[in-house]
TORZAPA-714444 format. One record per residue: z, y, x of N, C-alpha, C in turn. Coordinates in steps of 0.02 Angstrom, whole numbers, plus 50000, padded with zeros to 5 digits. Example, Ala and Ser with C-alpha at 12.3 -4.5 7.8 and 13.67 -1.06 7.14 Angstrom:
<pts>
503904971650660503904977550615503904983550660
503544988850642503574994750684503945000250645
</pts>
This chain:
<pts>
528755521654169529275516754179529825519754222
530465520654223530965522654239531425514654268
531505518254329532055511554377532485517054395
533275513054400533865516154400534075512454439
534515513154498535025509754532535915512154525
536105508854529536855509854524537385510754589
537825514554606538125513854657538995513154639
539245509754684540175512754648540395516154703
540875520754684541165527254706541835526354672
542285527354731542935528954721543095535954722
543645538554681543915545554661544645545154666
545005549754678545665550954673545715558654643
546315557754617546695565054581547535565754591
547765570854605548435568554582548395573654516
548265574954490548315575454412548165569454358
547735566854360547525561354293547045558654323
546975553454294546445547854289545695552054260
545685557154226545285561854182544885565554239
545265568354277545145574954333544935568754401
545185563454393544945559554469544055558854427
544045554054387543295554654360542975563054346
542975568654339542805571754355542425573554417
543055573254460542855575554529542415570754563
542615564954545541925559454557541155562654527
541195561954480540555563654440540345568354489
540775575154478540635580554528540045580954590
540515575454643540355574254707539695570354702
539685564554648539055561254652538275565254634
538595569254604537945574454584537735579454650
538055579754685537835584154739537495580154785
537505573154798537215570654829536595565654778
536735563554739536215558954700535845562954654
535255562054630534985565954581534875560154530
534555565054470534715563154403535045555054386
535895558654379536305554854378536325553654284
536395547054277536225546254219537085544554151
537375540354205538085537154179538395536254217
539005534954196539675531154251539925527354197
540165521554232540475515054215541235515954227
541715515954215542295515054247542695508954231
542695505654296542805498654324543485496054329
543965502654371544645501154399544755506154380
545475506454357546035512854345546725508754391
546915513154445547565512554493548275516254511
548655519154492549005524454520549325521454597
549625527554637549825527554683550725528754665
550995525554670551815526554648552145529954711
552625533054737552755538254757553715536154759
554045536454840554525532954830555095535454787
555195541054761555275544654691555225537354635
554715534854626554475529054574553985535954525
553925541854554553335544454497552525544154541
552215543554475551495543454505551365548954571
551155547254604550805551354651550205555054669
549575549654622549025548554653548755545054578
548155547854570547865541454499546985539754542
546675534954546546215535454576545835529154543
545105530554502544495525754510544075524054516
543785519154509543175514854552542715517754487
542325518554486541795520654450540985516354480
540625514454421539695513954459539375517354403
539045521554444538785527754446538135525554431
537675526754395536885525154359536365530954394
536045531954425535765538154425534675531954431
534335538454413533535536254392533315538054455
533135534254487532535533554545531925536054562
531665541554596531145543554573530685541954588
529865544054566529155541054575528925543454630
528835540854672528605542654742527735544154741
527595539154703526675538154692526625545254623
526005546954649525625550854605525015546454546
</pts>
């Protein structure tokens, strides 16, 4: 039997919305193990007083499998 918990994690990029979920994924894997999915929840940019994007950044929940402690 397999139990999974979920967490959400925020990401930022100033390249894309593509490369912020990346680097999320990224980061969550170095700390969580067997990460299973990501959800993506929120998509935001940061506008920039220019009026061009600045910043793209989202909320993601993150799936990862729980492991068996008992033998």
């Amino acid at each position: 039997m397999a139990v999974a918990r979920v967490t959400e994690i925020s990401s930022t990029s100033p390249e894309s919305f593509e490369d912020a979920i990346e680097r999320g994924i990224a980061r969550a894997t170095k700390t969580l193990r067997h990460v299973q999915s990501a959800w993506i929840k929120e998509q935001e940019v940061s506008v920039g007083e220019d009026g061009k994007v600045k910043e793209y950044k989202v909320n993601m929940l993150v799936t990862f499998l729980l492991e068996d402690t008992t033998s």
